[in-house]
Backbone as a ProteinNet text record, in pm:
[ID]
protein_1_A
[PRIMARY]
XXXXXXXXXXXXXXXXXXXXXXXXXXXXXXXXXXXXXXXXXXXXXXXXXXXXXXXXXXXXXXXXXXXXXXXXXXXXXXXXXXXXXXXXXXXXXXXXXXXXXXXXXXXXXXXXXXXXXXXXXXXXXXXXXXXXXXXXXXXXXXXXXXXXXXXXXXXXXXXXXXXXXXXXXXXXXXXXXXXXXXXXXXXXXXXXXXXXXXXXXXXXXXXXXXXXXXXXXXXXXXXXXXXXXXXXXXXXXXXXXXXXXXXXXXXXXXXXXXXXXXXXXXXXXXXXXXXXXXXXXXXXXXXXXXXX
[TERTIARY]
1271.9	1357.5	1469	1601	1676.1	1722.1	1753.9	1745.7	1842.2	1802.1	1859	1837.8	1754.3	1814.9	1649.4	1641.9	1520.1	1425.3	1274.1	1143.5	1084.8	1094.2	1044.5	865.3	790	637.7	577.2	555.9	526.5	379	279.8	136.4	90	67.4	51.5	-63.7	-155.2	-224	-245.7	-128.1	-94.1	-55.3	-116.7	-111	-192.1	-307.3	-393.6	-374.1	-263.1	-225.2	-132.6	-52.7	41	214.8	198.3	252.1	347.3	219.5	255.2	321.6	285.6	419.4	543.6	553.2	740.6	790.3	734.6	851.5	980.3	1001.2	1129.7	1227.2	1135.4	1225.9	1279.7	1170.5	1237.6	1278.5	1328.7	1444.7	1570.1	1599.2	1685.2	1735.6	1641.3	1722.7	1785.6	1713.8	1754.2	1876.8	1863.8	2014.2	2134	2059.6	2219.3	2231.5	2126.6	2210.8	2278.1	2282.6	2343.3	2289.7	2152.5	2033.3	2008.7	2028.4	1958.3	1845.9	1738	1601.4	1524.8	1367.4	1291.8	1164.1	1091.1	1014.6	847.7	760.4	653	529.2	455.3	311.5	157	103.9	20.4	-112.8	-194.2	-305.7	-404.8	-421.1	-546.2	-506.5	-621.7	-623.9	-585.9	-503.5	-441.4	-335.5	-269.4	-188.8	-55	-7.8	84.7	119.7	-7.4	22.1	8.8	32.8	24.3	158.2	178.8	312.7	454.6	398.7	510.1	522.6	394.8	431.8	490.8	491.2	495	650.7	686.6	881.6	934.7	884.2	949.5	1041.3	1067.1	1153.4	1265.2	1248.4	1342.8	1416.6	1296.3	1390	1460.9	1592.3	1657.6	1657.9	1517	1425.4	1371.1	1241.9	1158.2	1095.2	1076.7	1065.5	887.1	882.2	728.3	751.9	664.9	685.5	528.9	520	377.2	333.9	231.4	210.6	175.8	155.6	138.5	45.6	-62.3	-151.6	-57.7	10.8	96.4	182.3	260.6	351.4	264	156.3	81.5	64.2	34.2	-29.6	111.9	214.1	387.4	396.3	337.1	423.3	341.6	226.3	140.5	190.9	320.3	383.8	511.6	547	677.9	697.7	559.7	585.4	635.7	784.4	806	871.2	931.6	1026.8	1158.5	1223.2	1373.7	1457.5	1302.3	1335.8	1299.8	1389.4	1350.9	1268	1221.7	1136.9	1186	1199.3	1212.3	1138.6	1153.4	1025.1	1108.8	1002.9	1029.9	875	894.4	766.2	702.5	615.8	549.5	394.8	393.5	259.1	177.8	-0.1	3.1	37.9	40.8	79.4	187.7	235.9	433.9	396.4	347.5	407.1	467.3	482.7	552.2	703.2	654.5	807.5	898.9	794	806.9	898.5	804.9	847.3	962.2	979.1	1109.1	1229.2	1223.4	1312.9	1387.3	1283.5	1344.3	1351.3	1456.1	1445.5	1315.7	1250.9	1157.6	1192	1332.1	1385.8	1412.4	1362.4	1326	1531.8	1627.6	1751.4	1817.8	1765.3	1820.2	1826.3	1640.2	1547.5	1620.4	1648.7	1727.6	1837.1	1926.4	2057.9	2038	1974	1974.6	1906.2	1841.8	1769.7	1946.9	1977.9	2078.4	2200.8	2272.8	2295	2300.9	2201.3	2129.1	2134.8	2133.8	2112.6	1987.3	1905.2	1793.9	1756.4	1681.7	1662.8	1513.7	1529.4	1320.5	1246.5	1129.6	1020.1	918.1	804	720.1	601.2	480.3	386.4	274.5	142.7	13.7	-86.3	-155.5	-202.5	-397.8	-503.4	-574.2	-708.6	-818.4	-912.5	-805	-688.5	-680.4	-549.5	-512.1	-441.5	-341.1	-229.3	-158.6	-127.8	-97.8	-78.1	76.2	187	288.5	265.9	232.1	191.6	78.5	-10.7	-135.1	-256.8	-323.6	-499.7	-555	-680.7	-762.4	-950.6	-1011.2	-1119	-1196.7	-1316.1	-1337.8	-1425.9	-1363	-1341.6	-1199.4	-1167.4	-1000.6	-1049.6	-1171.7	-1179.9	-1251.3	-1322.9	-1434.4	-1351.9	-1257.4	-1180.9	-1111	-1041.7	-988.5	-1071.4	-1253.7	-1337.6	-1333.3	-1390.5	-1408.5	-1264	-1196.6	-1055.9	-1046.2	-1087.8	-1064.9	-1228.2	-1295.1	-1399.5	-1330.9	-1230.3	-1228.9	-1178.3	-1161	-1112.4	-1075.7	-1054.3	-906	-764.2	-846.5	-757.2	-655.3	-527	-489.7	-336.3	-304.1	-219.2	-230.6	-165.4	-201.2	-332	-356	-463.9	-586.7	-588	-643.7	-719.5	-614.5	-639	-730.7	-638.6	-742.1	-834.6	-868.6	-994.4	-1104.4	-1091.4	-1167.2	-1163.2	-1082.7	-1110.5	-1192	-1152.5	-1265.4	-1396.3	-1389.8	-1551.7	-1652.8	-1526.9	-1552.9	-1588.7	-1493.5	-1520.8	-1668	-1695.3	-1877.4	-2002.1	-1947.7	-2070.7	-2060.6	-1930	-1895.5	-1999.6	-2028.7	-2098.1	-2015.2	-1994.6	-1919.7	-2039.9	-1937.9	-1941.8	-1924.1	-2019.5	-1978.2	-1857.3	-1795	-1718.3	-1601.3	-1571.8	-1498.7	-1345.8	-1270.4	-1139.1	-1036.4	-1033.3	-932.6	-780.9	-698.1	-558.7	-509.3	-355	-325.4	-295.8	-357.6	-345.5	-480.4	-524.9	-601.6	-702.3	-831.3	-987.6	-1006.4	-1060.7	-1183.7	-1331.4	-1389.5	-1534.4	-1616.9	-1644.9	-1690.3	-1743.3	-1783.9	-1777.6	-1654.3	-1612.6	-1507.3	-1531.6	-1461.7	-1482.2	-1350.3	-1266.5	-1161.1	-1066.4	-1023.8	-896.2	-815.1	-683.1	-611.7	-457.6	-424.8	-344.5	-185	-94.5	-2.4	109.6	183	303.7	425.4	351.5	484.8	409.2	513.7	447.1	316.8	306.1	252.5	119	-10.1	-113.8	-167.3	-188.8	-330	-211.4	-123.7	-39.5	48	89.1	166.5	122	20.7	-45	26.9	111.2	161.4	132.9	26.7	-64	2.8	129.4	190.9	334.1	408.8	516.5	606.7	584.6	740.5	686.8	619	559.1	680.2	766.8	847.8	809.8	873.7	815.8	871.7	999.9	1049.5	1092.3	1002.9	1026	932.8	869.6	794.3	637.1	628.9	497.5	439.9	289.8	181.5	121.1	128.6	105.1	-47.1	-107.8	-296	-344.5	-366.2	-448.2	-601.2	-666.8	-793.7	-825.8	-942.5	-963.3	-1136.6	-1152.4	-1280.7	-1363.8	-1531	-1604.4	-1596.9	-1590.2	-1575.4	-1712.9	-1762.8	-1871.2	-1771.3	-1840.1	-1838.4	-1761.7	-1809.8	-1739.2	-1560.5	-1575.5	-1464.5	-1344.8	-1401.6	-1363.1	-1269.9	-1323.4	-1172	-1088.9	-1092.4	-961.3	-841.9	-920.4	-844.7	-759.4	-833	-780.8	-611.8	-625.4	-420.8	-336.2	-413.9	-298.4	-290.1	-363.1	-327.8	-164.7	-179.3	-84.4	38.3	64.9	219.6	228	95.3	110.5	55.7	50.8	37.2	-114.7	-219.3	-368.3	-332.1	-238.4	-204.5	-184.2	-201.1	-208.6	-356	-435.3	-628.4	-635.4	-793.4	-834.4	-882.4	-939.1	-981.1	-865.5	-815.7	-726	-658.3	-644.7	-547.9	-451.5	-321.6	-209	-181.9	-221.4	-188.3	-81.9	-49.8	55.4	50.4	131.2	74.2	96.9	83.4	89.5	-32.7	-105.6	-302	-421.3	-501.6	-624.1	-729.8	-833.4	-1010.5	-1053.6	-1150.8	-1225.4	-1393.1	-1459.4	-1619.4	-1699	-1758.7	-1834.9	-1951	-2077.3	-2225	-2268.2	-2166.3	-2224.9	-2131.3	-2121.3	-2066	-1988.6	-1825.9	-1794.4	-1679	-1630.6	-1536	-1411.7	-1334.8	-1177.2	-1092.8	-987.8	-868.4	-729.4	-634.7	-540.6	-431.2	-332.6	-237.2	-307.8	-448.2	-483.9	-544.8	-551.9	-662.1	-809.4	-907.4	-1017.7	-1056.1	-1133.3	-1167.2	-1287.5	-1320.2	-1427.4	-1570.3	-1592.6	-1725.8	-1658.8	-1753.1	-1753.9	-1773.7	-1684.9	-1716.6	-1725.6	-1800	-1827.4	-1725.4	-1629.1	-1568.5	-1435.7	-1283.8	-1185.5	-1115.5	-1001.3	-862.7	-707.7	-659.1	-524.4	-427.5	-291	-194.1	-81.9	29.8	126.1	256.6	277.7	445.1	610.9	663.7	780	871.7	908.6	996.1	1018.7	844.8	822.8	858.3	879.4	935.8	1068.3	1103.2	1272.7	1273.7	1306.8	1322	1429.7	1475.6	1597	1537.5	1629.6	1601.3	1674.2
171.8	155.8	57.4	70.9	28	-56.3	-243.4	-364.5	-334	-347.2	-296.2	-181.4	-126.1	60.7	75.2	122.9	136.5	191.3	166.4	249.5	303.4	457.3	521.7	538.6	491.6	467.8	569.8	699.2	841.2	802.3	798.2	844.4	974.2	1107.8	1230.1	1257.9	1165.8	1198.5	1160.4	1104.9	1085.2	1230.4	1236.5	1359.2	1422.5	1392.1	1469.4	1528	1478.1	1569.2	1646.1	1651.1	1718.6	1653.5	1534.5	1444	1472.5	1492.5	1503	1673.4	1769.6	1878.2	1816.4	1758	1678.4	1641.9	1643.6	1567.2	1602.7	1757.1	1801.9	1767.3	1813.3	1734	1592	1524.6	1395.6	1347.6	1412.7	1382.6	1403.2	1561.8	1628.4	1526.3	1423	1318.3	1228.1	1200.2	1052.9	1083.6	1192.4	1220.7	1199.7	1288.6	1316.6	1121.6	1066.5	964.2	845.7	903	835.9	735.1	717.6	640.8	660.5	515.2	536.5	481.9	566.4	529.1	646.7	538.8	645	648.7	760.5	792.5	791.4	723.1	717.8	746.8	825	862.6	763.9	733.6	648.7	724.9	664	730.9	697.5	616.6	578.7	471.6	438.3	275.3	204.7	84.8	-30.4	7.8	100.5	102.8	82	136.5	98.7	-34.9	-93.5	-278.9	-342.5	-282.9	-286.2	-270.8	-106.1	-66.7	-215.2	-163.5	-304.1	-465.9	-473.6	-644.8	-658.3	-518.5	-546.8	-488.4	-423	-410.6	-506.1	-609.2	-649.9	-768.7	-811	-872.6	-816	-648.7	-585.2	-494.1	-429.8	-343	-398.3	-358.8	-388.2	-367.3	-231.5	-193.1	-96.9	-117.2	-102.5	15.5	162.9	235.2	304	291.2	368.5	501.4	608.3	736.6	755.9	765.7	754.1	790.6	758.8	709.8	570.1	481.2	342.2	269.8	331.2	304.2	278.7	336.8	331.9	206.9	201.9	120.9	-24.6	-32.3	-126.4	-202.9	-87.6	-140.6	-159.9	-120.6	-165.2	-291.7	-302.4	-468.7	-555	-554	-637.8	-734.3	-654.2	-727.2	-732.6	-684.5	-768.7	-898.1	-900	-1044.3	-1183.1	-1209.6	-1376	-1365.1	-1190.3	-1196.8	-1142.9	-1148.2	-1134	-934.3	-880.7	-781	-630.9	-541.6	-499.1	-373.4	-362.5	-243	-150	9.8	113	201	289.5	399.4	516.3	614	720.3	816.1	804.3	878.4	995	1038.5	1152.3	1147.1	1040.5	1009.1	1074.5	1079.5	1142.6	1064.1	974.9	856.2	827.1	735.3	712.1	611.8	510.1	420.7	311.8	254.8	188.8	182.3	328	338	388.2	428.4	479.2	351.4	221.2	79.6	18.5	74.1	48.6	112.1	194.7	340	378.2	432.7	482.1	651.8	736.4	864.6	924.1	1044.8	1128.5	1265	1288.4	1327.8	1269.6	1278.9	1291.5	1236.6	1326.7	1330.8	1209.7	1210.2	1079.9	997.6	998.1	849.3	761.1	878.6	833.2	729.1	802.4	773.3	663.2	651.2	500.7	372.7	441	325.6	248.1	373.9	347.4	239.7	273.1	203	98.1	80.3	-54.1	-188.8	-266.1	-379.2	-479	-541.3	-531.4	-699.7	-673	-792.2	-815.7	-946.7	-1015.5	-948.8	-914.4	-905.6	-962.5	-982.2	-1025.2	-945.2	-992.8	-1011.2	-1043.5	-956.8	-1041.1	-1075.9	-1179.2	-1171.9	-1187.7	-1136.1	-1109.1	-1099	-1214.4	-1171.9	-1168.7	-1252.3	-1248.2	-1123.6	-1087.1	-920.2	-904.6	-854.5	-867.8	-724.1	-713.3	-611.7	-591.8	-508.1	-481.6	-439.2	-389.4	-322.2	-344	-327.4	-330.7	-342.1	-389.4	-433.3	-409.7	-342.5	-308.8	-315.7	-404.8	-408.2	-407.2	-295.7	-246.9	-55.4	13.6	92.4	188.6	128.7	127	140.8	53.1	62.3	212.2	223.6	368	453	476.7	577.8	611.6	491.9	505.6	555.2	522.2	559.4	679.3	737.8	904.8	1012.7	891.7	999.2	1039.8	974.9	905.6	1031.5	1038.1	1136.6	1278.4	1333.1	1435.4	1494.3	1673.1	1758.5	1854.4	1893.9	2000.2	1919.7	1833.4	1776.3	1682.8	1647.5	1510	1486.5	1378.8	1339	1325.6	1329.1	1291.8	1333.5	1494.8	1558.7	1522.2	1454.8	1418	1277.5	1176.3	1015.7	1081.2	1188.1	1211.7	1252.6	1370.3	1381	1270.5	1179	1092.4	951.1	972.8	937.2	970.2	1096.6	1152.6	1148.5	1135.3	1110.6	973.1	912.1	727.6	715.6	762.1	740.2	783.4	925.6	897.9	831.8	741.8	717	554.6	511.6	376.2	269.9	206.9	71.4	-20.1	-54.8	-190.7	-340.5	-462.6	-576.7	-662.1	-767.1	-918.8	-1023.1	-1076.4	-1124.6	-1235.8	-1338.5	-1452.6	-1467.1	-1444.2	-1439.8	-1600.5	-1644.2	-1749.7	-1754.4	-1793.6	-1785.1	-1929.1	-1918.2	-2013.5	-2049.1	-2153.4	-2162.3	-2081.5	-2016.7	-1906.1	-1897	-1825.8	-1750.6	-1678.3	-1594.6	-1471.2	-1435.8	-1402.2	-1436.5	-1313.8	-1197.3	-1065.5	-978.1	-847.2	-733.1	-631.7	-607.5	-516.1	-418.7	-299.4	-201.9	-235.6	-298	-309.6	-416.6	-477.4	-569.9	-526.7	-507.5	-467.2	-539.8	-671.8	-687.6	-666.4	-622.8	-571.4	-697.1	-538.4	-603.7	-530.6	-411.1	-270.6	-231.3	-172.9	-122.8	-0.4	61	222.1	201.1	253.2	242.9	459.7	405.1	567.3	707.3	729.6	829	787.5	716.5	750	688.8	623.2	562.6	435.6	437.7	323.7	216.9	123.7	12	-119.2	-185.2	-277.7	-217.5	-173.1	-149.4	-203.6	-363.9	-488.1	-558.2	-510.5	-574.2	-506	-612	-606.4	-671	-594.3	-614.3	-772.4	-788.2	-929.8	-1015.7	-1042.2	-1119.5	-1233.4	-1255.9	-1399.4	-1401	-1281.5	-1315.6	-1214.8	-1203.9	-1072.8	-1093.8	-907.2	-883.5	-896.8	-950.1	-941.9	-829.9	-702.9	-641.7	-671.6	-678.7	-717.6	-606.9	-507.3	-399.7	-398	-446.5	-462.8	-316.7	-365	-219.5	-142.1	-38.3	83.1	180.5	180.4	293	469.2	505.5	626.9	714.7	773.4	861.9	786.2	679.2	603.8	612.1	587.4	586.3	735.2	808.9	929.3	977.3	836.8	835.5	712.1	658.5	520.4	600	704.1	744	790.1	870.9	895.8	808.5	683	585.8	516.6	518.3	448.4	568.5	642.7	731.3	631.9	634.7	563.9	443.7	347.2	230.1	206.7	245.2	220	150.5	159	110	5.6	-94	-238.1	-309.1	-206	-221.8	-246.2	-217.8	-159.1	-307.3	-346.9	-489.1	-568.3	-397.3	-481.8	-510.8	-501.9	-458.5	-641.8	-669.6	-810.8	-825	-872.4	-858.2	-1015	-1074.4	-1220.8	-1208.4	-1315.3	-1388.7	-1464.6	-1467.9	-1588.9	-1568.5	-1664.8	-1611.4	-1665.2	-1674.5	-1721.6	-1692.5	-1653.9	-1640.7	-1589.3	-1633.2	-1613	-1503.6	-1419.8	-1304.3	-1315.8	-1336.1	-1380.9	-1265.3	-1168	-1092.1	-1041.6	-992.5	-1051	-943.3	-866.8	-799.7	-701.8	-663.5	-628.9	-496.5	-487.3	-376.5	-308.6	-193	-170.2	-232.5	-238.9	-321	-300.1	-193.3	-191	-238.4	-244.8	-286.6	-189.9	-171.7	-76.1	96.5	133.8	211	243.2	185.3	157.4	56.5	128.6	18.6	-90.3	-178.1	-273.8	-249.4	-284.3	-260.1	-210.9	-310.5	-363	-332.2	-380.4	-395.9	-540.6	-639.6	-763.2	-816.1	-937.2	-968.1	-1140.7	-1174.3	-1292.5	-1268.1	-1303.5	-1291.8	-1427.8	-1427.1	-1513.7	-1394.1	-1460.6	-1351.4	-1499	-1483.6	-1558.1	-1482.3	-1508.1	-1407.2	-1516.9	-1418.3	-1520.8	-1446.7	-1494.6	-1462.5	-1495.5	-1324.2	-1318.7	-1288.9	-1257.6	-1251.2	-1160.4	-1090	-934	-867.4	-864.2	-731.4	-637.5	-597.8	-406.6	-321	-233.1	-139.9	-97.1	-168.3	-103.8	-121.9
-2629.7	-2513.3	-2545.4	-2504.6	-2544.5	-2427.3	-2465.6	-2351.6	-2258.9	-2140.4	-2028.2	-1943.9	-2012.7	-1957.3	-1872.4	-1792.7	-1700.4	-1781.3	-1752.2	-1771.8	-1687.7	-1638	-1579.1	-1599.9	-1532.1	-1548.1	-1425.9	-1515.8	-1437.4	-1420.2	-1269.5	-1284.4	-1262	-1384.9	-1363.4	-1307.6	-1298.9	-1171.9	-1013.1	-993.2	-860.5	-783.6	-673.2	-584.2	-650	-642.7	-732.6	-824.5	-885.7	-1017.8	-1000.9	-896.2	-885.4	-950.4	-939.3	-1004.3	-1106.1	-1192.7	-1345.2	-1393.8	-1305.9	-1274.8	-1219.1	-1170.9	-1069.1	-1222.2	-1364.4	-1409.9	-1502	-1498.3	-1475.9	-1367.8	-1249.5	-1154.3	-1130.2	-1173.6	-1172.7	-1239.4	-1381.7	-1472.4	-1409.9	-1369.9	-1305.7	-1218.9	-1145	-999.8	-1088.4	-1171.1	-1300.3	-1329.1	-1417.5	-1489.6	-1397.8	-1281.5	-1155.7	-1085.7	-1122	-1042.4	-1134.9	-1297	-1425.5	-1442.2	-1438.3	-1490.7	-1647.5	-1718.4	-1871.8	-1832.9	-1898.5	-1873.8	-1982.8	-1995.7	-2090.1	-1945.1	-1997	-1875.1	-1996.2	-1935.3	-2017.2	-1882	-1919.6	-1822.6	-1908.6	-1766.6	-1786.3	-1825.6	-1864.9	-1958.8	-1884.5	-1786.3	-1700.2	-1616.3	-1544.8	-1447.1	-1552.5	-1511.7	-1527.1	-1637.3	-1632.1	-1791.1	-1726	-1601.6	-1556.2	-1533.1	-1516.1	-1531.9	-1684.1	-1767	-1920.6	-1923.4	-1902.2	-1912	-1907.1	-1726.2	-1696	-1784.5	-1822.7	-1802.4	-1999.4	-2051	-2178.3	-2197.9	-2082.6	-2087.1	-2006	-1940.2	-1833.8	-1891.5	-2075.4	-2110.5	-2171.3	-2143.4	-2233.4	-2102.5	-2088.3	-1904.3	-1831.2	-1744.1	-1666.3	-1556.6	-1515.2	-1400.9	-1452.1	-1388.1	-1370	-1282.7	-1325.9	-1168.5	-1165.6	-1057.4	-1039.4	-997.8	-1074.6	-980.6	-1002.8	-862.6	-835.2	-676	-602	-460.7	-475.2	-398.8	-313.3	-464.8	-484.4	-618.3	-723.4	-764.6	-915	-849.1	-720.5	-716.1	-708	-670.8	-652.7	-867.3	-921.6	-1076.9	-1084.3	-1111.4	-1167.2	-1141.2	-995.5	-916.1	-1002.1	-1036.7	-1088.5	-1185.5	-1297.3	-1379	-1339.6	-1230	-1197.2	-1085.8	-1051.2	-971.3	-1022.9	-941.6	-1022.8	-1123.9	-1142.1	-1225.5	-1221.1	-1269.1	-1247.6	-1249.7	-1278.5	-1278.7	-1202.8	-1135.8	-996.4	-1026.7	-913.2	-891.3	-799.4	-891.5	-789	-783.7	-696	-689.2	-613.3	-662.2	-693.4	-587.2	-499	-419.2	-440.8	-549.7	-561.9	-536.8	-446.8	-416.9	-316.7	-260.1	-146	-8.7	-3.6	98.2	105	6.4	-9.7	76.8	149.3	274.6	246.9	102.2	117	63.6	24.3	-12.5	150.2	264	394.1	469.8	433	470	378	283.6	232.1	283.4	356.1	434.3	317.3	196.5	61.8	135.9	74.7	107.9	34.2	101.9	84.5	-65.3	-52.1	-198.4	-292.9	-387.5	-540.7	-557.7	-514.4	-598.3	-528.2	-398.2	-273.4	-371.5	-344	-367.5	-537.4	-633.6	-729.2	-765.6	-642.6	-628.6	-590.7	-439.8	-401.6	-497.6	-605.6	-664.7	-788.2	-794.3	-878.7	-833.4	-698.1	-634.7	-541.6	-514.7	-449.4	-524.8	-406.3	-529.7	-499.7	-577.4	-539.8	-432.8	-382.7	-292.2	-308.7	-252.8	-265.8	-119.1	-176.5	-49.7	-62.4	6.8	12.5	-22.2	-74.1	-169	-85.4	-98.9	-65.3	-200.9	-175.9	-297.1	-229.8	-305.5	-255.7	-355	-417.7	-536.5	-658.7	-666.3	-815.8	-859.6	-706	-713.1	-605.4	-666.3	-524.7	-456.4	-349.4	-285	-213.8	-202	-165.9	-26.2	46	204.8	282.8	237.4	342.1	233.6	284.5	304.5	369.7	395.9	504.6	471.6	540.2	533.9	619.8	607	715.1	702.7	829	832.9	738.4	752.5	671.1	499.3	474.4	321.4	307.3	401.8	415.5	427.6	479.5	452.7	355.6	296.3	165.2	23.9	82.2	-34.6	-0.6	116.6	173.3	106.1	127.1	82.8	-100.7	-159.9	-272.6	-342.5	-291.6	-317	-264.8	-157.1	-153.6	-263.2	-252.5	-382.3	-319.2	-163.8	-120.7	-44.8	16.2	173.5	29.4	120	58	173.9	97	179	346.4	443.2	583.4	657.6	614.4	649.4	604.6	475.1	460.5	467.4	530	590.8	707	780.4	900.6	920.2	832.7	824.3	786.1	684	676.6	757.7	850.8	986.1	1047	1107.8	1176.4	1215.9	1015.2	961.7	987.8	958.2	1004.5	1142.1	1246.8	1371.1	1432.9	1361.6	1402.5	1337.4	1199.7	1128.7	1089.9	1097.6	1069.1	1159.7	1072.2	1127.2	1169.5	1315.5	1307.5	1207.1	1183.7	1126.7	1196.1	1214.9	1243.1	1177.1	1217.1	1126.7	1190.9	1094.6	1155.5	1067	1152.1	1085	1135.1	1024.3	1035.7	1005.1	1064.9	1029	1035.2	1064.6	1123.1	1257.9	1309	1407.4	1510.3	1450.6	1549.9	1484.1	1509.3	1544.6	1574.3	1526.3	1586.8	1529.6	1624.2	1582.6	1635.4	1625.4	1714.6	1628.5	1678.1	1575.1	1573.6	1474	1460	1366.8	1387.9	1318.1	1225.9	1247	1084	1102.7	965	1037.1	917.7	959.2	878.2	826.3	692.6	679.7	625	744.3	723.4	642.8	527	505.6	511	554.4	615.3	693.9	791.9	935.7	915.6	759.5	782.5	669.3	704.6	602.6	602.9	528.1	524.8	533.6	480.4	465.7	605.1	691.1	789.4	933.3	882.3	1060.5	1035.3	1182.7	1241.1	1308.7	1178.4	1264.9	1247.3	1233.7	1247.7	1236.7	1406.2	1394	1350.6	1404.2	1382.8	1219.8	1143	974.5	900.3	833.1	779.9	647.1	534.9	387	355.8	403.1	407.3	477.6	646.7	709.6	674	569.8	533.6	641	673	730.6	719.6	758.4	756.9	907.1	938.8	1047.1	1047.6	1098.5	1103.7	1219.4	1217.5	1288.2	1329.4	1393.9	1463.3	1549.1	1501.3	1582.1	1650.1	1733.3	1778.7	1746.7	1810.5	1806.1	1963.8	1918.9	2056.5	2005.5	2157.5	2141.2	2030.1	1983	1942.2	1976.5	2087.9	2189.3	2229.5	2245.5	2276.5	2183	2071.3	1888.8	1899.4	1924.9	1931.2	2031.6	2131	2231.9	2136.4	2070.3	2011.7	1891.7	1840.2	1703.9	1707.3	1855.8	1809.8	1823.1	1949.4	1927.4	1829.4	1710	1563.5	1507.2	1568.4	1479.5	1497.3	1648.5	1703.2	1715.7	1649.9	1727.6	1869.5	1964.9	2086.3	2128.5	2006.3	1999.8	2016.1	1968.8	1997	2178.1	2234.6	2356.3	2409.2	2325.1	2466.3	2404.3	2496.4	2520.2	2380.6	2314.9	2186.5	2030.4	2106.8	1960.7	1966.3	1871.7	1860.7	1771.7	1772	1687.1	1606.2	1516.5	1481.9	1340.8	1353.1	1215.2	1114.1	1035.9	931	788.4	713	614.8	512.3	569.6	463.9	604.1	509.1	629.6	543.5	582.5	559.1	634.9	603.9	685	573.8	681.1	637.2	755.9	669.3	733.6	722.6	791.6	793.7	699.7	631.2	530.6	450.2	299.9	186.4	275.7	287.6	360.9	267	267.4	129.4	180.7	86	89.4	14.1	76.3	-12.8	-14.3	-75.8	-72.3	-156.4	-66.1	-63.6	-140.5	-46.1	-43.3	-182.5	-283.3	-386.8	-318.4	-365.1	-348.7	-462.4	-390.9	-490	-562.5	-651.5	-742.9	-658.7	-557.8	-492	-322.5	-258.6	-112.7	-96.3	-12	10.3	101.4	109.9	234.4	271.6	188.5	272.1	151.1	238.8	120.2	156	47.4	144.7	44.1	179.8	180.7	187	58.2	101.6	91.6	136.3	143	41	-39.7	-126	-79.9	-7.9	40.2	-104.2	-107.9	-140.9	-277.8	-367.4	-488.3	-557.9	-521	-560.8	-529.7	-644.5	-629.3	-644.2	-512.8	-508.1	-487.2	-539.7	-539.4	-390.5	-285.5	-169.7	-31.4
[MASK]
++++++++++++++++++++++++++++++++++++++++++++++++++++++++++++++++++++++++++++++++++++++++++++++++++++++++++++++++++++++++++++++++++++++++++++++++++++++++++++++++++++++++++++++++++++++++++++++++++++++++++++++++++++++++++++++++++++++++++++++++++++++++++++++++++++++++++++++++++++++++++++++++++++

């Protein structure tokens, strides 16, 4: 790769593999938006965070073409450094490229990376790992595992269906969440920390979570009988769940969650190794540059 000129970091099995067919096409956007860049496909978990952190003194950007997962391993080696990140959405989710208001075309999404100029956002960091959008532990992680096991559904239809699934079998959790300034202490079926308004392909569970207003939206979703559980489910689509009694909206940028037992937990829709039962979340304003 020659210093300066972008590294395109393809994951061909993002979209279940559909991915790694887009990449004629997503030369075709490159070329048209007069991008020098070499395009290299990742060989497994963590190579995209290999990839990155071993061009990030020679590249001049940095692009992910991937879903939310790939953009998640890229950021890994560009945090704290001087060099930006773009993306390229061939993922089944896309949300944070959704929360970036990057276009949904391949030739757009190009152009604008080309022309943009890049600005800082904010960063969660979480076990050692940081996350660009959302965290969810909970119900939220169970779905991301349920999803993550299917082999027809994907993308939106498929968040919902393994919804669905959650809403009749999920165990609520005990659990004590600390922030700043604030407490909670109850059972909940999920809490979910936002850093763009959109998780799970497109559900709108922190409308006003902005990637760079310096704070994280804290969702707090109490337990609802069962039956109840699929009157709550469409208002996650629009947001509007932020309204019923159990739901709570907090701020901040660090917080503890200690809960009475090992529950899954992901972050920007990858899971974590294990299921856990206590974290801390801090948020770094401003760690990251993105063509956006």
């Amino acid at each position: 790769m020659s210093r300066g000129e972008a590294l395109v970091i393809l994951n061909p099995a993002a979209d279940r593999g559909r991915a790694g067919l887009r990449e004629p096409e997503l030369r075709l956007a490159l070329d048209s938006a007069g991008l020098a860049y070499e395009l290299v496909r990742t060989q497994g978990p963590g190579h995209a965070s290999h990839l990155a952190r071993t061009a990030v003194e020679e590249a001049g950007l940095i692009i992910a073409a991937g879903g939310d997962g790939t953009v998640n391993e890229v950021a890994q080696g560009l945090v704290g450094s001087q060099v930006p990140l773009g993306v390229l959405p061939v993922g089944s989710g896309n949300d944070y490229a959704r929360a970036l208001g990057l276009p949904k075309d391949l030739t757009a999404a190009a152009r604008h990376i080309a022309q943009a100029s890049p600005k800082g956002v904010d960063v969660g960091w979480v076990g050692g790992r940081y996350f660009l959008n959302s965290m969810g532990m909970g119900i939220d992680g169970q779905i991301a595992l349920d999803y993550r096991r299917m082999r027809l559904l994907r993308g939106e239809l498929g968040y919902l269906w393994a919804t669905c699934l959650e809403i009749l079998r999920f165990r609520a959790f005990q659990a004590e969440i600390e922030g700043e300034g604030w407490r909670f202490s109850g059972k909940l079926l999920s809490t979910a920390v936002m850093n763009g308004p959109y998780a799970g392909g497109g559900f709108y569970l922190a409308p006003r979570a902005r990637p760079d207003d310096g704070l994280l939206d804290v969702v707090v979703v109490g337990d609802y009988p069962r039956v109840v559980r699929f009157s709550v489910l469409p208002k996650t689509r629009d947001g509007s769940y932020l309204a019923l009694r159990r739901v709570q909206l907090k701020h901040g940028t660090s917080l503890t969650i200690r809960a009475d037992r090992p529950v899954p937990v992901h972050m920007d829709g990858e899971l974590l190794p294990e299921p856990t039962c206590e974290l801390s979340v801090k948020l770094f304003p401003g760690a990251l540059l993105v063509c956006a």
